[in-house]
C-alpha positions as CSV (number, residue, x, y, z in Angstrom):
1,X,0.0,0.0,0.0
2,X,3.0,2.5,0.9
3,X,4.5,1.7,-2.3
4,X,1.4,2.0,-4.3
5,X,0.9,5.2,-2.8
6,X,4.0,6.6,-3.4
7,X,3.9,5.5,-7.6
8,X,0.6,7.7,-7.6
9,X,2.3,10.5,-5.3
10,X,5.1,10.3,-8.0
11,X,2.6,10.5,-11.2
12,X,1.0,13.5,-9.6
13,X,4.2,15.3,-9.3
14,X,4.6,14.4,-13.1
15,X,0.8,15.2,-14.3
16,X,-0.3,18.2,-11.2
17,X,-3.6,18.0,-10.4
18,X,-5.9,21.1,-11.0
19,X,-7.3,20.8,-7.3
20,X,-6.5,24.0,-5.9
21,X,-5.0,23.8,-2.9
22,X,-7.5,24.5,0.9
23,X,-7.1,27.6,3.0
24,X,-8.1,28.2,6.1
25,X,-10.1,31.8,6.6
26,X,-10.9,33.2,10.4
27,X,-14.4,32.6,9.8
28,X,-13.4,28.8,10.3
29,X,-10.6,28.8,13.0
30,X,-13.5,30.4,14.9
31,X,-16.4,27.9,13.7
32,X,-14.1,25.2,14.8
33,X,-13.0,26.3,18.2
34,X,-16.8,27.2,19.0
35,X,-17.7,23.3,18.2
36,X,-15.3,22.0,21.0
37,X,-17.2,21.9,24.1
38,X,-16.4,23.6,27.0
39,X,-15.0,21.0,29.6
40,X,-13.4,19.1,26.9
41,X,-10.3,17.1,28.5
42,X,-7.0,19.0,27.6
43,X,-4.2,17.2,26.2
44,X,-0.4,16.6,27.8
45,X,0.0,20.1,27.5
46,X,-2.9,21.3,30.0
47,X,-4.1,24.0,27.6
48,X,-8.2,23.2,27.5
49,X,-10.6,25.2,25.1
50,X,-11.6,27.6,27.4
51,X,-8.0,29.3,26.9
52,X,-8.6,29.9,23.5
53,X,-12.9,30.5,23.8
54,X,-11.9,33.5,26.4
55,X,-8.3,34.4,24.6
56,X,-7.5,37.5,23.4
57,X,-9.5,38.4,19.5
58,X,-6.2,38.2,17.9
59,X,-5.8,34.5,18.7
60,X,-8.1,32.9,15.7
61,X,-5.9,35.5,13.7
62,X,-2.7,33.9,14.7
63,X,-4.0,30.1,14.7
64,X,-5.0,31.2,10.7
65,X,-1.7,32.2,10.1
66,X,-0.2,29.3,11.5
67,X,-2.2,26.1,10.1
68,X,-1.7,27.8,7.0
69,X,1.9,27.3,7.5
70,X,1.1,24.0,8.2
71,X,-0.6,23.5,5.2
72,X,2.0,25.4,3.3
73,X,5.0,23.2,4.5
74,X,3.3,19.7,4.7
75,X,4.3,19.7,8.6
76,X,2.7,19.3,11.5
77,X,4.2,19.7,15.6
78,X,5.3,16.5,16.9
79,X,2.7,16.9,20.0
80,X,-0.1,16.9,17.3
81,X,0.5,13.9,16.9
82,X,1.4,12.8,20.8
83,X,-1.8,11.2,22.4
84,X,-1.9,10.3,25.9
85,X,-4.0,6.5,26.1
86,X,-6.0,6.0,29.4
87,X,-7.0,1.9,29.6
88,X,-10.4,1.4,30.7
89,X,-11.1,-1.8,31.6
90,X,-13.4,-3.9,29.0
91,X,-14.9,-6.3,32.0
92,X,-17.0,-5.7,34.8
93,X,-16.0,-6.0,38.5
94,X,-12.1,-7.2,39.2
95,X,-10.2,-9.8,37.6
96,X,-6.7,-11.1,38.6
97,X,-4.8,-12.2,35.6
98,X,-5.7,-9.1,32.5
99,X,-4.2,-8.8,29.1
100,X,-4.1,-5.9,27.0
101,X,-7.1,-7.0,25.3
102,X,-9.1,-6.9,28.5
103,X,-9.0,-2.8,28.2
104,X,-10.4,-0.3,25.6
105,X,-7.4,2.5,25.3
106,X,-9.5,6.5,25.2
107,X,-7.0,8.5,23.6
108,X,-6.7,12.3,24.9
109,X,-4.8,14.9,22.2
110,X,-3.8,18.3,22.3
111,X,-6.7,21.0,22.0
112,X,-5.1,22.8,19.0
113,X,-4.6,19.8,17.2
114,X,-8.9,19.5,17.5
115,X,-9.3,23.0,16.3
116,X,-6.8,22.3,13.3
117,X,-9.0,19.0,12.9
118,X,-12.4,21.2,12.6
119,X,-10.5,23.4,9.9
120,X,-9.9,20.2,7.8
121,X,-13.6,18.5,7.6
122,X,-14.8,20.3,5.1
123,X,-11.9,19.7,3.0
124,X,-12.9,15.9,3.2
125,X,-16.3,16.4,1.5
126,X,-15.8,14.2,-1.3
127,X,-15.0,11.1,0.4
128,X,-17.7,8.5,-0.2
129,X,-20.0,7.0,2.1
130,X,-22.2,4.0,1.1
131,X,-26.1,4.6,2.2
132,X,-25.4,1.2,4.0
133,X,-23.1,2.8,6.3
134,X,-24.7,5.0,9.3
135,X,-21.7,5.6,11.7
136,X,-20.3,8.6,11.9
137,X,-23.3,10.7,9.9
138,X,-25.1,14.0,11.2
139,X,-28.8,13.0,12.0
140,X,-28.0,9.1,12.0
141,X,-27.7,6.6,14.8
142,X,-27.3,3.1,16.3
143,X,-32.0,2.9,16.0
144,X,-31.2,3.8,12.0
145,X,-28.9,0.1,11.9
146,X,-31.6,-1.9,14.1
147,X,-34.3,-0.4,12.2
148,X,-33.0,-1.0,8.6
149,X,-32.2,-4.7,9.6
150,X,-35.8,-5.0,11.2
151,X,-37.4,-4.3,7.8
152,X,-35.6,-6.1,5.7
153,X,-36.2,-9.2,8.0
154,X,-39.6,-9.0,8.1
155,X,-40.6,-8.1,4.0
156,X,-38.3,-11.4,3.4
157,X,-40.2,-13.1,6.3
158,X,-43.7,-12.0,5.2
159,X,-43.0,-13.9,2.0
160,X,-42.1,-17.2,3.2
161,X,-38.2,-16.3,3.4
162,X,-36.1,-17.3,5.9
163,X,-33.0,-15.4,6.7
164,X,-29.5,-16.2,7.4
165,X,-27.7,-13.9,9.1
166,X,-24.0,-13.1,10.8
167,X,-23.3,-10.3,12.6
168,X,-19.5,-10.1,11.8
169,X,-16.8,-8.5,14.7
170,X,-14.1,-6.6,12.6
171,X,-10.8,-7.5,15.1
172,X,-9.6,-4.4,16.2
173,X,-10.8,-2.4,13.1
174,X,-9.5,1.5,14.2
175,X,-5.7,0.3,15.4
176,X,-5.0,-1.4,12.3
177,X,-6.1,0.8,9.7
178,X,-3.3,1.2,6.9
179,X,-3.0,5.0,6.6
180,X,-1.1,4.4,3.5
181,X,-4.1,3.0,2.0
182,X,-6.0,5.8,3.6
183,X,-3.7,8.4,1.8
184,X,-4.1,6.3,-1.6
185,X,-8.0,7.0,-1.1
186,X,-7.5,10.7,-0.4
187,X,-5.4,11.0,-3.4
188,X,-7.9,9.4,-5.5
189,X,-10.8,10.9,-4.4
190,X,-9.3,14.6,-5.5
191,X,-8.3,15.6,-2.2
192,X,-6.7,18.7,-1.8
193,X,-2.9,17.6,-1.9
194,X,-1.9,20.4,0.7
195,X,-4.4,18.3,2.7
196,X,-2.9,15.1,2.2
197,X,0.5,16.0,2.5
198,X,-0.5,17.2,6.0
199,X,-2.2,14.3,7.0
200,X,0.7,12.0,5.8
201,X,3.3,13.5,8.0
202,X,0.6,13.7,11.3
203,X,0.3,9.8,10.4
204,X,3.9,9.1,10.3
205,X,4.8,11.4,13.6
206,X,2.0,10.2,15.3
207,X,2.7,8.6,18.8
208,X,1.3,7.4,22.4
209,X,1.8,7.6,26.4
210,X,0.2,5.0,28.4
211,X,-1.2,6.8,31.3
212,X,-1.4,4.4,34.4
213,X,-1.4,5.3,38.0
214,X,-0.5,8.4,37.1
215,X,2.3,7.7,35.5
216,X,3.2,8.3,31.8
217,X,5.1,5.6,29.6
218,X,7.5,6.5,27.3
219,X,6.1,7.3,24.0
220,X,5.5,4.7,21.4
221,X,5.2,5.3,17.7
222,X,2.3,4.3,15.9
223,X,2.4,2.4,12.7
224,X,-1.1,1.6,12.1
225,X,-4.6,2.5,12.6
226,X,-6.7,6.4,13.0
227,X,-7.0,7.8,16.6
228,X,-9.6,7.1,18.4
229,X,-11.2,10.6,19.5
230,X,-10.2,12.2,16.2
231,X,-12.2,15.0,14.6
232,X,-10.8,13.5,10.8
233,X,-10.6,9.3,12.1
234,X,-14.5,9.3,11.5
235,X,-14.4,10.3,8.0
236,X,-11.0,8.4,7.5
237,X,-12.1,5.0,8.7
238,X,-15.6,5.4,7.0
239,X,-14.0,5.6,3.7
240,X,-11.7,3.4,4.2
241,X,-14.2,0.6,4.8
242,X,-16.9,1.7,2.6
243,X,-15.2,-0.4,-0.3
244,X,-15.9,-3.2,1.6
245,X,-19.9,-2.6,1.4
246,X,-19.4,-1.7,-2.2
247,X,-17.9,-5.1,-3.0
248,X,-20.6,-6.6,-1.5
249,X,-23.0,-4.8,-3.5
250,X,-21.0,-5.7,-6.3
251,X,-21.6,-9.3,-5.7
252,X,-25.6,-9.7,-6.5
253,X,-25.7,-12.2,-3.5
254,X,-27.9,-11.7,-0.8
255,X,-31.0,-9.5,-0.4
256,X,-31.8,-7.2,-3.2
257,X,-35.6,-5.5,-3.2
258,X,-36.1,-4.0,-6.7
259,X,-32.2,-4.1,-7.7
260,X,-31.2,-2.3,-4.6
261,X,-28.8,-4.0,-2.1
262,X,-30.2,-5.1,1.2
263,X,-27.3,-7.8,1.9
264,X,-25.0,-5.3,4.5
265,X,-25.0,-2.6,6.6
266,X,-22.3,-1.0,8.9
267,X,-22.3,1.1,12.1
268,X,-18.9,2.2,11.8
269,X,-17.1,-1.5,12.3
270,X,-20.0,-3.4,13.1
271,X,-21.0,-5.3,9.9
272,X,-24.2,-7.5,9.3
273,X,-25.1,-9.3,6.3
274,X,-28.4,-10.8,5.5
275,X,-28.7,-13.7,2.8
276,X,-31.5,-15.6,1.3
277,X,-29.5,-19.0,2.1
278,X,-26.7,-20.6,4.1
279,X,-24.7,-20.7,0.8
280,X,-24.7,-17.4,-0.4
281,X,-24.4,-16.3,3.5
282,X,-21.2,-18.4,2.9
283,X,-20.2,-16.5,-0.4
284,X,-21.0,-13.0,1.7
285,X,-18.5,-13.8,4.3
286,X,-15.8,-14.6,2.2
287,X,-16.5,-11.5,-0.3
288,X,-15.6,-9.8,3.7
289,X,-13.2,-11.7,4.7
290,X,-11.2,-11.1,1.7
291,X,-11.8,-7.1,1.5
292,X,-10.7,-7.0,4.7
293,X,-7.9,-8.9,4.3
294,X,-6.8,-6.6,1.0
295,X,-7.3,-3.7,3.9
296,X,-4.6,-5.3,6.7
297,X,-8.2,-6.1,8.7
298,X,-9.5,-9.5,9.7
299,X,-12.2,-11.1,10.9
300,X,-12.3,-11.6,15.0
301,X,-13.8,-15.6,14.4
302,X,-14.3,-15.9,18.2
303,X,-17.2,-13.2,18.2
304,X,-18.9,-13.7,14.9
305,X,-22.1,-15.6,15.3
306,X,-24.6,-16.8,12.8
307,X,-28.1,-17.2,13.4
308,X,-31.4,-17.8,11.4
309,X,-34.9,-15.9,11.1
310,X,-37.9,-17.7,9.3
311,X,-40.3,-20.7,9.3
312,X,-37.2,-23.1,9.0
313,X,-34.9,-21.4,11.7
314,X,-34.9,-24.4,13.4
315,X,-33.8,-26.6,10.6
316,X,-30.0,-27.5,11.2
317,X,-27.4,-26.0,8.9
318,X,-23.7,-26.6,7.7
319,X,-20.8,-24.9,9.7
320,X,-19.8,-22.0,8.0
321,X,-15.8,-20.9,7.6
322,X,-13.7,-18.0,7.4
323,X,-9.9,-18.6,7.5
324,X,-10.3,-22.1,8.0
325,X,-12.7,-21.5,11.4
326,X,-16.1,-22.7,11.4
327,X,-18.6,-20.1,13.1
328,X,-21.0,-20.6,15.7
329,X,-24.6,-20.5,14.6
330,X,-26.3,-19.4,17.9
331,X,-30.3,-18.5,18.9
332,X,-29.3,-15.3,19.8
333,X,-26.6,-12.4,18.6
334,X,-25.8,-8.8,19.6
335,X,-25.7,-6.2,16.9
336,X,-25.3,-2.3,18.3
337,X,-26.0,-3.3,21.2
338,X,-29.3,-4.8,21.1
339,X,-29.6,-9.0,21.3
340,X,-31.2,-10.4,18.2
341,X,-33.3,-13.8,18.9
342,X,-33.6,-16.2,15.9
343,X,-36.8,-17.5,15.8
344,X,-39.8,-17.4,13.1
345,X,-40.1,-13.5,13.1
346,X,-37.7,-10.3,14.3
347,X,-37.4,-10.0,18.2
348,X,-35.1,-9.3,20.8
349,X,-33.9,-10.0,24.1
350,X,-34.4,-7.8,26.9
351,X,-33.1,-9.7,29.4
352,X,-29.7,-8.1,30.0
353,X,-31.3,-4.3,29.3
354,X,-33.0,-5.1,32.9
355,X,-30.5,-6.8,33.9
356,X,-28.3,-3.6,33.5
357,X,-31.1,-1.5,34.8
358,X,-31.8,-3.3,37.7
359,X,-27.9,-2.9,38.7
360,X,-28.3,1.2,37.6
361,X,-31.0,1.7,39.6
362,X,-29.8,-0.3,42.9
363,X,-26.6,1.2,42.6
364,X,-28.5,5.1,42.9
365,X,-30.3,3.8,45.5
366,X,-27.3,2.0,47.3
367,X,-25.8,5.5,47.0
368,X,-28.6,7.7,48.2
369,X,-28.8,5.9,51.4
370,X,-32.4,4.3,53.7
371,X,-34.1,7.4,53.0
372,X,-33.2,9.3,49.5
373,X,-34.7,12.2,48.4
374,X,-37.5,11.6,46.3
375,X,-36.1,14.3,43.6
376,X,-32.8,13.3,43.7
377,X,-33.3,10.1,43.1
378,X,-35.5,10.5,40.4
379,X,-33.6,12.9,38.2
380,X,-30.3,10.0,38.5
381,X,-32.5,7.8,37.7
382,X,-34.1,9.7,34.5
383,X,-30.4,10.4,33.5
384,X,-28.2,7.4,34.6
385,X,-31.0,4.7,34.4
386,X,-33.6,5.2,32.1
387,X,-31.4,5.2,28.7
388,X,-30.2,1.7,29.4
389,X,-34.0,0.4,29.8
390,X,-35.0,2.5,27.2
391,X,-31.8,1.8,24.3
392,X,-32.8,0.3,21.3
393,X,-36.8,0.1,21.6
394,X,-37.7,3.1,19.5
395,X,-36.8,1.5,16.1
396,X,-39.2,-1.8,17.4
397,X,-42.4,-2.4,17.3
398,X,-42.5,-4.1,20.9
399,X,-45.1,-6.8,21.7
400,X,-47.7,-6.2,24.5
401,X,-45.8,-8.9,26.4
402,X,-42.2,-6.8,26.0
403,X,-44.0,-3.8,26.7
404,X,-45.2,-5.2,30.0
405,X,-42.0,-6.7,31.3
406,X,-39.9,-3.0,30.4
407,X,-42.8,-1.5,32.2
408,X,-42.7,-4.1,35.4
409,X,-38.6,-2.8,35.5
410,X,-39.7,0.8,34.6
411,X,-41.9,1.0,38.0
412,X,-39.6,-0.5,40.3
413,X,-37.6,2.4,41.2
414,X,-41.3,4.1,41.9
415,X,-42.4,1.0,43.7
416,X,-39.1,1.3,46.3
417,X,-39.5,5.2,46.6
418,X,-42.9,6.0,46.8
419,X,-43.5,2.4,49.1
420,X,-46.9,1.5,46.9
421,X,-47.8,-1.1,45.0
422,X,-50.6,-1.3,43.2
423,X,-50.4,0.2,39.7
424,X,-52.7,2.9,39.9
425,X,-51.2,4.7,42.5
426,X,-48.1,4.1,40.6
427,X,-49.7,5.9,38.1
428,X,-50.3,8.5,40.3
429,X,-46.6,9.1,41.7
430,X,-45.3,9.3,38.2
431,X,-47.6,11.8,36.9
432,X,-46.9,14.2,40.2
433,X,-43.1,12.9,39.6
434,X,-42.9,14.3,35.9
435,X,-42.8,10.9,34.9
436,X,-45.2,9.5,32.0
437,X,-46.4,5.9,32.4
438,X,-43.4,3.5,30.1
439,X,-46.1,2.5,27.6
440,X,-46.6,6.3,27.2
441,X,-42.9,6.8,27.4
442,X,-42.1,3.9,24.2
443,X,-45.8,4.9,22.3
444,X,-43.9,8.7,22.1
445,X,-40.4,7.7,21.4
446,X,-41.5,5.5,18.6
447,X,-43.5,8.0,17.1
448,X,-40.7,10.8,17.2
449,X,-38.2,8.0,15.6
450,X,-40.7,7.3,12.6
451,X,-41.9,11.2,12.5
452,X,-38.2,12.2,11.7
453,X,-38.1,9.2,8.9
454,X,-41.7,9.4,7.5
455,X,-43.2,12.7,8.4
456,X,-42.4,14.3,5.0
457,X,-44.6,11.5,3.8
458,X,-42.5,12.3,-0.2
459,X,-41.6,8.3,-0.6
460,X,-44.7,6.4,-2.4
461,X,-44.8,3.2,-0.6
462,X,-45.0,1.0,-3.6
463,X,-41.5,2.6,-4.8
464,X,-40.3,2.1,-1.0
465,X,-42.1,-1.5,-0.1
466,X,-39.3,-2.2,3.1
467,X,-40.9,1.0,5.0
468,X,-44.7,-0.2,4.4
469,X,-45.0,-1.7,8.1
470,X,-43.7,1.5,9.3
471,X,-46.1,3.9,7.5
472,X,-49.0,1.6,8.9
473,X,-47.2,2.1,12.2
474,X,-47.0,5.7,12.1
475,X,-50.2,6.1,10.4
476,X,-51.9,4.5,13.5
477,X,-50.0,6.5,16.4
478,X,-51.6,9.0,14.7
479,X,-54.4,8.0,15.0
480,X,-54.1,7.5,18.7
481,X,-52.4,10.7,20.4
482,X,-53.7,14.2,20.2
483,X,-50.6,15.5,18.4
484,X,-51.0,17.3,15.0
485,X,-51.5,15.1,12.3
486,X,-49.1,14.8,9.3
487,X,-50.2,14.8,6.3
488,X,-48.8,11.1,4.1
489,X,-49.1,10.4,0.7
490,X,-50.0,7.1,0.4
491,X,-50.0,5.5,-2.9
């Protein structure tokens, strides 16, 4: 990849471009150091954004002057590229023998380096995206993936399909990134070169300090991969995997619904795929296997499970193989988050939502003491507990029976507070709490989630068959709340 790289670094030097070359204005040095938050963890250096949000006026005006240098010169400082790596541990409670693996590394850079990150977005604006991908994209989020794998589950179902699927665990997908092959995309995609010549020396000075006990390693060079907590890794790494969902496209294997592909989708390295059959499941998974390979990626085999959704999910099928390891076709699989049962139609597990809850909640009130207050309590528990009861069950229709147990969990905390028990007092200590009852609670957030996809109503359902359960949804929420109606063209 390095030497392809350079031959089309060299053939550009020989043939210029007519890409003119980006500059940075004070408009955006100011844009970018307004988008960093304030609190934002400062780097080795301890300068956070508030130095530069309550600096003098002439500050933007120098940081112009001197990314533009940077752009100018191809260079970047050596502490741009200096990260200091905090290990957070991967597993819950205490273990005696841990690995490297058992922690996830949250990398902390400088805040100039961020600002001169903000500058460079919109210089990236041609890098493609497949419409299969939804990490890393204004407006999308982890409900987008569930939902799109939802529907395409049940239109296959409601025709007598069953599905094979395999929710496939990229190993270590961000550290191992080639950046030569990164700079190989930029260059192709019409980049600015001033741009990529920046970016190729931040990649090849880029480093790391292992922060532990308060002490700080010696720093390690980086050879591979995009940091973690980058403004630009997002765009990077989205790129730089997209070509593996346009191979798959590419393949005709799998779901297709009037010639468009249905076979993958992507949450930034979480990868599904979704076939017809076992065997072209199998031909999917190599078609990935290999991309990834042609990327310096691999498959993690240990954490990719298959599993089955139909009539004939039951029926017993042949191991399937990637590097010469046969998968493990499971009932159950996780995919952003959210356990996916195989079974005859599309449902999940709860289980370990209110498992999770339970353990939120009792850990507040373990806190809090005998006798909490009331208010306190409650607003922890509306913004430590409540998103891990509630994650994921927007983009579902939920049955009455999952309704009832989220609910059951949902009242508990009210139940141990307030000392009642019957429901309709329950009723009655959420209402004066600022609390809606949960079926109230799921009935709104699944209206919001389908009013922001369906509410323009512009899609005719007979060119957009995949949505039709979710019109029919919408349509009848409605129906059922007071809220102002919106208007759908149904054809």
């Amino acid at each position: 990849m390095k030497q392809a790289y350079l031959a089309r670094n060299n053939n550009l030097i020989e043939n210029p471009r007519t890409v003119a070359d980006f500059v940075i204005d004070n408009d955006c040095i100011e844009k970018s150091i307004q988008k960093i938050a304030n609190g934002s963890t400062p780097g080795h250096d301890s300068i956070s954004i508030e130095h530069f949000k309550l600096a003098h006026p002439s500050i933007p005006v120098i940081l112009k002057v001197i990314f533009n240098i940077f752009l100018r010169v191809g260079i970047v400082p050596c502490d741009f590229g200096l990260g200091v790596v905090t290990p957070i541990p991967k597993f819950k409670g205490s273990k005696r023998n841990v690995t490297a693996d058992d922690f996830r590394g949250i990398t902390v850079s400088v805040i100039p380096s961020k600002i001169f990150e903000h500058c460079l977005v919109s210089s990236l604006s041609n890098l493609p995206s497949s419409s299969r991908q939804f990490g890393f994209k204004k407006g999308l989020s982890c409900a987008d993936g569930i939902a799109s794998v939802r529907k395409v589950v049940n239109f296959f179902n409601k025709r007598g399909n069953t599905l094979s699927i395999a929710c496939v665990d990229v190993k270590k997908a961000f550290d191992k990134a080639n950046f030569w092959e990164i700079l190989g995309l930029l260059v192709k995609h019409g980049i600015s070169g001033n741009v990529v010549d920046v970016l190729r020396n931040w990649f090849l000075v880029g480093s790391a300090r292992v922060k532990w006990n308060g002490v700080l390693s010696d720093p390690v060079s980086l050879l591979a991969g995009v940091r973690q907590g980058g403004i630009l890794s997002p765009l990077l790494f989205s790129a730089y995997v997209d070509e593996v969902l346009v191979a798959l496209e590419a393949s005709n294997v799998g779901c297709f619904i009037k010639r468009t592909c249905f076979n993958s989708f992507m949450y930034a390295d979480d990868l599904i795929l979704l076939s017809l059959s076992v065997v072209e499941l199998q031909t999917l998974l190599t078609i990935s296997a290999d991309k990834l390979w042609s990327l310096d990626l691999a498959i993690n085999t240990n954490k990719t499970v298959c599993l089955r959704i139909g009539v004939r999910w039951r029926a017993k099928c042949c191991p399937l193989r990637v590097y010469g390891s046969d998968l493990h076709w499971a009932d159950e699989a996780k995919y952003l988050g959210v356990l996916i049962k195989g079974g005859v139609k599309f449902s999940c597990n709860w289980q370990s939502s209110r498992s999770s809850y339970y353990k939120a909640t009792n850990s507040v009130l373990g806190v809090l003491g005998a006798n909490p207050s009331c208010q306190v309590a409650l607003e922890l528990f509306r913004a430590c507990c409540l998103p891990i009861l509630t994650y994921g069950i927007s983009p579902i229709s939920l049955a009455i029976s999952e309704i009832s147990q989220l609910a059951f969990a949902y009242n508990n905390i009210f139940f141990k507070l307030f000392r009642v028990k019957d429901s309709e007092n329950i009723a009655l200590c959420q209402y004066y709490s600022g609390f809606w009852p949960f079926y109230a609670l799921y009935e709104f957030s699944r209206y919001c989630f389908l009013l922001r996809h369906l509410a323009g109503g512009s899609i005719p359902i007979r060119s957009n068959v995949v949505d039709y359960d979710d019109y029919l949804d919408f349509f009848a929420s409605q129906i059922s709340t007071t809220l102002q109606p919106v208007t759908l063209r149904l054809v």
